[in-house]
Z-matrix of the N, CA and C atoms (Angstrom, degrees):
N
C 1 1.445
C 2 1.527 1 108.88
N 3 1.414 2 121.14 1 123.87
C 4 0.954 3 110.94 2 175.28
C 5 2.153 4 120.85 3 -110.04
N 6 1.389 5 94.15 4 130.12
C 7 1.403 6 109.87 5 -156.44
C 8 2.009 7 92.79 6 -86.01
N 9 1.324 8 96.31 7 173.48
C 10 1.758 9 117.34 8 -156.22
C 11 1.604 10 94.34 9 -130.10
N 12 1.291 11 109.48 10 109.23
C 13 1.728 12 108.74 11 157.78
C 14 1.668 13 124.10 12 -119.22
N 15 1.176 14 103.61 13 114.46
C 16 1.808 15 109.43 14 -176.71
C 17 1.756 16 103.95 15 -81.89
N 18 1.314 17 133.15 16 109.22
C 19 1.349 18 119.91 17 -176.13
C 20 1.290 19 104.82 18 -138.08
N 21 1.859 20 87.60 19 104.33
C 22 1.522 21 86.64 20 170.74
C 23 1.497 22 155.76 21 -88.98
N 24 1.373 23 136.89 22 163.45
C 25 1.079 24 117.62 23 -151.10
C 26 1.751 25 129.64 24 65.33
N 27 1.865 26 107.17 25 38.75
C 28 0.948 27 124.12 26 -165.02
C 29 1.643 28 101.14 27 -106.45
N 30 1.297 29 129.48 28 21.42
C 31 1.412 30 126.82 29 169.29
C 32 1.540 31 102.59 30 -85.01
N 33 1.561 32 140.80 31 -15.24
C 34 0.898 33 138.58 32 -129.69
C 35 1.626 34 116.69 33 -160.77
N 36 1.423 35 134.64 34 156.87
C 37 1.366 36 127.14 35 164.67
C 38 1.077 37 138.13 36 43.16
N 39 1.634 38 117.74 37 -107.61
C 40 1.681 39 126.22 38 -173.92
C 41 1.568 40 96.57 39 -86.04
N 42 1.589 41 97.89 40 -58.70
C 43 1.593 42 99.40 41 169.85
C 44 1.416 43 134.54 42 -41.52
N 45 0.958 44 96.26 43 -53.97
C 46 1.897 45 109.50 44 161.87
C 47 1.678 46 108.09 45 -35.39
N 48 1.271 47 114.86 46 -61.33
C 49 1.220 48 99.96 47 -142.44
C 50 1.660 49 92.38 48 -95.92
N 51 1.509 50 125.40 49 -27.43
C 52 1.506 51 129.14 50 170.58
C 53 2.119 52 102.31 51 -51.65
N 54 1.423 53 112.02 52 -26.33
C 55 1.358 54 97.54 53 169.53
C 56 1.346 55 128.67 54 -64.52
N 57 1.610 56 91.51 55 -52.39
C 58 1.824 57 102.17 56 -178.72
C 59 0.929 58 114.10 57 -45.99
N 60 1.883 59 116.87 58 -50.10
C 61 1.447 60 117.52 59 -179.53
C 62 1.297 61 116.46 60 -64.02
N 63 1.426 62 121.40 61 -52.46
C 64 1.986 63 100.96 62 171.15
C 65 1.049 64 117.72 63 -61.29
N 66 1.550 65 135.08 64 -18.99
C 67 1.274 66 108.72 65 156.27
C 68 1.597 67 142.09 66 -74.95
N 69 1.705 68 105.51 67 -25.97
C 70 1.775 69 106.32 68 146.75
C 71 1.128 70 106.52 69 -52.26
N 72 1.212 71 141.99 70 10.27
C 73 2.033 72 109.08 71 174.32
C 74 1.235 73 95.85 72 -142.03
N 75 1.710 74 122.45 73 33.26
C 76 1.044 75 114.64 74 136.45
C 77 1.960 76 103.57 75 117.33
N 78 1.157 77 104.38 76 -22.13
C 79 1.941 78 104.39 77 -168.41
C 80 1.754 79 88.96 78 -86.97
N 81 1.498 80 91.46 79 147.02
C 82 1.390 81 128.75 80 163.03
C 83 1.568 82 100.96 81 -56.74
N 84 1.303 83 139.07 82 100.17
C 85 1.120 84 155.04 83 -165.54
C 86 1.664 85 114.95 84 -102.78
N 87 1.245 86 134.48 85 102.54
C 88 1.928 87 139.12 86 -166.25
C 89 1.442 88 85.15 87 -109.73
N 90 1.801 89 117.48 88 116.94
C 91 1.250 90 100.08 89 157.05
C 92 1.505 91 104.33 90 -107.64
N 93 1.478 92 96.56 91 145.58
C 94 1.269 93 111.24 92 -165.01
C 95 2.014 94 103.57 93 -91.38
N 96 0.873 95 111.86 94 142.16
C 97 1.102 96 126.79 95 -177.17
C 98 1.570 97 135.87 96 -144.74
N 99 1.662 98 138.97 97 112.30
C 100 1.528 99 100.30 98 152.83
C 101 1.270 100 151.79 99 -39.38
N 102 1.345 101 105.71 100 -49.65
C 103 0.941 102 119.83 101 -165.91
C 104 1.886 103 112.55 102 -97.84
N 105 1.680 104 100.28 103 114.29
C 106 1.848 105 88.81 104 -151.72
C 107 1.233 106 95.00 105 -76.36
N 108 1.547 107 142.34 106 -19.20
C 109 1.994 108 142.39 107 170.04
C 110 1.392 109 103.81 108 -47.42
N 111 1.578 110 119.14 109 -50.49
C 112 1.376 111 103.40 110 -177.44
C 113 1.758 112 111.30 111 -94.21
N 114 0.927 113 120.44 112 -12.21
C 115 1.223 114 123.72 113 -175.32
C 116 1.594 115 100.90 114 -74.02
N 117 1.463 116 125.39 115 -51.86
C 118 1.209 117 114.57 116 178.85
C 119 1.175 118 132.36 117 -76.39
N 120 1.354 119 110.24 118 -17.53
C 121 1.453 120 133.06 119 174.36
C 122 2.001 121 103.87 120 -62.94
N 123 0.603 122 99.67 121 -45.83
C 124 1.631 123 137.86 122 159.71
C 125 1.752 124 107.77 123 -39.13
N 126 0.969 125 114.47 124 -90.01
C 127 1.770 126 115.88 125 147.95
C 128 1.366 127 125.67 126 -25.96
N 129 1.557 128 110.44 127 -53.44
C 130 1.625 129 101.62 128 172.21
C 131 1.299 130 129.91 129 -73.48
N 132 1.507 131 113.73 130 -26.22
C 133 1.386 132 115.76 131 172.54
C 134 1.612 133 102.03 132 -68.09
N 135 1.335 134 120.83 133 -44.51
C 136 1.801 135 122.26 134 -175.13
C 137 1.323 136 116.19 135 -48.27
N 138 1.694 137 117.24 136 -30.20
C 139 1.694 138 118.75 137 -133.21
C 140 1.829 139 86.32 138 -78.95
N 141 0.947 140 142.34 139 -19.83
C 142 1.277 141 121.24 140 175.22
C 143 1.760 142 115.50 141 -62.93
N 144 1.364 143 97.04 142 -44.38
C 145 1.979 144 89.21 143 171.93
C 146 1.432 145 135.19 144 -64.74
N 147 1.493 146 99.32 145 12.85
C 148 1.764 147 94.31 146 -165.14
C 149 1.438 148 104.67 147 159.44
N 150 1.351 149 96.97 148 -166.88
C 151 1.733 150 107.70 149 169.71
C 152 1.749 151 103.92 150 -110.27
N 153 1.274 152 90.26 151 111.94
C 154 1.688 153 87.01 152 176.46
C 155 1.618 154 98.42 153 -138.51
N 156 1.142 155 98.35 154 135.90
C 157 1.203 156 114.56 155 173.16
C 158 1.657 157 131.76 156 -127.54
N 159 1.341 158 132.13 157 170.06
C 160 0.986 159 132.22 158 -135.41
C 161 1.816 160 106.17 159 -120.84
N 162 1.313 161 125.03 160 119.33
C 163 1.387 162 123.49 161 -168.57
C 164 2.034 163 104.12 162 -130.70
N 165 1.520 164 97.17 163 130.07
C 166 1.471 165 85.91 164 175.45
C 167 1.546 166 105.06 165 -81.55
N 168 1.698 167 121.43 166 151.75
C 169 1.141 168 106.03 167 -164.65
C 170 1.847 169 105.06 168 -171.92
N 171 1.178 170 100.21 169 94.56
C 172 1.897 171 95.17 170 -167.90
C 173 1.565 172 89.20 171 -118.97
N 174 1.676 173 107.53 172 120.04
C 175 1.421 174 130.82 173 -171.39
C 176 1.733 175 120.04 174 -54.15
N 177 1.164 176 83.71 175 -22.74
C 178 1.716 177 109.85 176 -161.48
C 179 1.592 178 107.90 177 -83.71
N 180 1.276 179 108.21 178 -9.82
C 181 1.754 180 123.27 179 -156.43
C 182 1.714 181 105.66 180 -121.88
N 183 1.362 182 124.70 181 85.16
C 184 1.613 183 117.10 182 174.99
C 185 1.327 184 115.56 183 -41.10
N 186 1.328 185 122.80 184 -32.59
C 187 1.219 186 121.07 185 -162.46
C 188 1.967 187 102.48 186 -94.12
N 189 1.001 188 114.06 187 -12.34
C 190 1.606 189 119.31 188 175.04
C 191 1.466 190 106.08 189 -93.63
N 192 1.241 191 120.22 190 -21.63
C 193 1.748 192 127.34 191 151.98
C 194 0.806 193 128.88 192 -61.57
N 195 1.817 194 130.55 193 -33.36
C 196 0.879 195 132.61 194 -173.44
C 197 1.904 196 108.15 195 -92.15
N 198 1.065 197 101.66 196 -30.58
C 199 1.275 198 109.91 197 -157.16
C 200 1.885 199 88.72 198 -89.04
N 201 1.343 200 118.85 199 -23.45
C 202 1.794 201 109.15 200 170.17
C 203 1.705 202 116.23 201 -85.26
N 204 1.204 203 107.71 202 -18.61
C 205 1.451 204 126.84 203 175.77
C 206 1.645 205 94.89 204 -61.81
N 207 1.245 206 116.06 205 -71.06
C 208 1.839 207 133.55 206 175.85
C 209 1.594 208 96.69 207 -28.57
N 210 1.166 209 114.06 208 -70.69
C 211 1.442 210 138.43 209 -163.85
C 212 1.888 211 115.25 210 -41.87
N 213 1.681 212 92.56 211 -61.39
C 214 1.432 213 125.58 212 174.73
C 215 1.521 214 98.83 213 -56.21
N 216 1.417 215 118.26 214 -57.28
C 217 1.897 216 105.08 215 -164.29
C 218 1.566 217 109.33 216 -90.24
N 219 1.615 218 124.33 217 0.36
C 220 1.184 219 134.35 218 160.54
C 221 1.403 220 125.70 219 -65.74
N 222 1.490 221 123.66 220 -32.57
C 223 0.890 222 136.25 221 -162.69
C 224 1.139 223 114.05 222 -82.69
N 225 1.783 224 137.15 223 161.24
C 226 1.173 225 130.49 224 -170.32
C 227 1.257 226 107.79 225 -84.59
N 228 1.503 227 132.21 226 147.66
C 229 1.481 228 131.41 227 151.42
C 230 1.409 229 99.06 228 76.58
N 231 1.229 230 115.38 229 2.97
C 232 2.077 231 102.89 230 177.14
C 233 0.841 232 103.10 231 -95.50
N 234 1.682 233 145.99 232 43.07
C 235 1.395 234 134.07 233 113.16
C 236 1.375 235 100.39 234 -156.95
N 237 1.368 236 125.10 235 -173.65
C 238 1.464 237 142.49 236 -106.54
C 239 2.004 238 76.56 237 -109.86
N 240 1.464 239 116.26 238 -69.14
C 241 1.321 240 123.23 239 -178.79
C 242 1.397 241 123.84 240 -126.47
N 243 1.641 242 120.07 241 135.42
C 244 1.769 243 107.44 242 -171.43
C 245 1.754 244 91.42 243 -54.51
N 246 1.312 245 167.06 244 -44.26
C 247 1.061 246 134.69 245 -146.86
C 248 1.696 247 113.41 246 -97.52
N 249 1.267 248 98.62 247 13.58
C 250 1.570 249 101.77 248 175.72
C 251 1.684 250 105.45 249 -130.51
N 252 1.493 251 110.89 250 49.78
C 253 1.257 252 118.62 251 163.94
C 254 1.629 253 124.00 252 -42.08
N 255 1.378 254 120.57 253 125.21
C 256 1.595 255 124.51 254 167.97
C 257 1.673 256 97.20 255 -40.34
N 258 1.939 257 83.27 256 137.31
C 259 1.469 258 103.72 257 176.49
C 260 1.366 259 111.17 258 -96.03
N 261 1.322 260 127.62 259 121.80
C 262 1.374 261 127.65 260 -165.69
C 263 2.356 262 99.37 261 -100.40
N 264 0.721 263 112.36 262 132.53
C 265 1.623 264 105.68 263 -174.48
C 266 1.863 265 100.38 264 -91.50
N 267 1.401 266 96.26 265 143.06
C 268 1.520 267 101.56 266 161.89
C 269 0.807 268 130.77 267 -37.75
N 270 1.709 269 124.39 268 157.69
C 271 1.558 270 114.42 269 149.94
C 272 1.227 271 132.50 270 -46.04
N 273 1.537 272 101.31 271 -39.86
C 274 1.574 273 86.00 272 -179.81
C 275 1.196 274 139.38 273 -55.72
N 276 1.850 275 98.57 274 -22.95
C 277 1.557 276 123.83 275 -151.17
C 278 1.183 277 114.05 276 -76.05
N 279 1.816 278 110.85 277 -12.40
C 280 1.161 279 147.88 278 -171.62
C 281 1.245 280 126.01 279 -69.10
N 282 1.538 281 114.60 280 -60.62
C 283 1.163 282 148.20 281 145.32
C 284 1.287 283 112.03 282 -19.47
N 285 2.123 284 93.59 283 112.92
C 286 1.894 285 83.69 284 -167.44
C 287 1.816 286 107.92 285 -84.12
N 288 1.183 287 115.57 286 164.52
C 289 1.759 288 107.64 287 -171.65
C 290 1.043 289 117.15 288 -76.43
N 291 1.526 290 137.62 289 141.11
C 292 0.983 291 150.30 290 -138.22
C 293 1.598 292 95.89 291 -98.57
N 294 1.318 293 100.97 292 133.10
C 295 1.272 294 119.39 293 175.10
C 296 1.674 295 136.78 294 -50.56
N 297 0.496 296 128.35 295 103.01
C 298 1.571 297 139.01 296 170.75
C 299 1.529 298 113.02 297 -5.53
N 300 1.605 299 133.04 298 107.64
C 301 1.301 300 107.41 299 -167.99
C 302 1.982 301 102.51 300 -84.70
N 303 0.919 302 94.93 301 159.18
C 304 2.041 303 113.20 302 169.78
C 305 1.227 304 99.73 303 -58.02
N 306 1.399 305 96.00 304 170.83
C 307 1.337 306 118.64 305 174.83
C 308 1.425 307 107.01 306 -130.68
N 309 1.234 308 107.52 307 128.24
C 310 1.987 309 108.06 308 -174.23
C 311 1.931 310 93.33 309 -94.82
C-alpha cells in the first residue's frame, strides 16, 4: 500500500529532512511550499529518495489549502485508493491552541 505525506515547509530544515526520510521508507512525499523556486528546487535535490513531489501551499491562506488538497487527491498514485483520498484538516484545525491565561 502505498501511503501520501503532505509536509509542509519542506524546501528547508526540519521539514526538509522529515521529507527525504518519508520518502526513504517508501511514502509518496508533496513538499509543500510557497515559494514554488525553492520548493521545487527542493524536489530535485529529494528525487533520489523516493517519489516526492512538489505542491504550492501557504498555510495561512484557506483558499491555497483548498486548492493543494484538489491538487494532492487529483494526482496519480498519491494514495493507496481513489476512495480513500488524503485527509487534508481545516483551518481551524490548524490553529495552534490558545494559551492558558495567568493568574495575577
Amino acid at each position: 500500500m502505498n501511503q501520501t505525506a503532505l509536509v509542509t515547509g519542506a524546501n528547508k530544515g526540519i521539514g526538509y529532512e522529515t521529507a527525504r526520510q518519508l520518502a526513504q521508507q517508501g511514502y509518496t512525499v508533496w513538499v509543500g511550499a510557497r515559494d514554488r523556486g525553492r520548493g521545487e528546487k527542493a524536489v530535485d535535490a529529494q528525487s533520489s529518495a523516493g517519489d516526492v513531489r512538489f505542491v504550492s501551499l501557504d498555510v495561512t491562506d484557506e483558499a491555497s489549502i483548498s486548492r493543494a488538497a484538489a491538487h494532492i487527491e487529483a494526482a496519480p498514485s498519491a494514495h493507496s485508493t481513489p476512495s480513500h483520498p488524503p485527509k487534508v484538516p481545516s483551518r481551524r484545525s490548524l490553529r495552534s491552541p490558545t494559551p492558558p491565561r495567568r493568574r495575577s
